[in-house]
C-alpha positions, 0 to 999 in steps of 0.5 A: 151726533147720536144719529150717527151712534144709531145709524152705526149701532143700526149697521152693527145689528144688521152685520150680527144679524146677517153673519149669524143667518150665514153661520146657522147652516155650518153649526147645525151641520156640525152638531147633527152631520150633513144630511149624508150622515144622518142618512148613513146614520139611520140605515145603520141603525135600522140594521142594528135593529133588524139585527137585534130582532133576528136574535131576539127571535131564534132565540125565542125559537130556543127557547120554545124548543127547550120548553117543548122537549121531553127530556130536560135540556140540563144534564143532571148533576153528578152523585157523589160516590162515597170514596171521593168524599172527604175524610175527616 
């Protein structure tokens, strides 16, 4: 009797064993993509940095050019004439 319950519990090992080597590929494709994805996945993201470097360096170019010019970049405030401040 109990090679029997060792035989069958053997079987039952094999059988999760061998549907869990045939699932493994189908969960993995579904958390992470297939390999298409991935690839679609780092070209975008490759281009969203390129992207950001480019505005990272006009924006340094901006920022250069406002600190290289001899007249400041902020106009200057507006004096106040004397008939348009409050009475009290």
């Amino acid at each position: 009797m109990s090679g029997d319950t060792m035989m069958i519990t053997a079987a039952a090992a094999v059988g999760a064993t061998a549907g869990a080597w045939l699932i493994a590929p189908f969960v993995a494709m579904a958390r992470r993509g297939t390999l298409d994805d991935q690839a679609r996945a780092a070209v975008r993201a490759e281009a969203d940095r390129a992207d950001a470097l480019r505005r990272a360096r006009r924006r340094e170019a901006l920022v250069a050019a406002a600190a290289a010019a001899d007249d400041v970049a902020v106009p200057a405030q507006r004096r106040s004439s004397p008939e348009a401040l409050p009475v009290s």
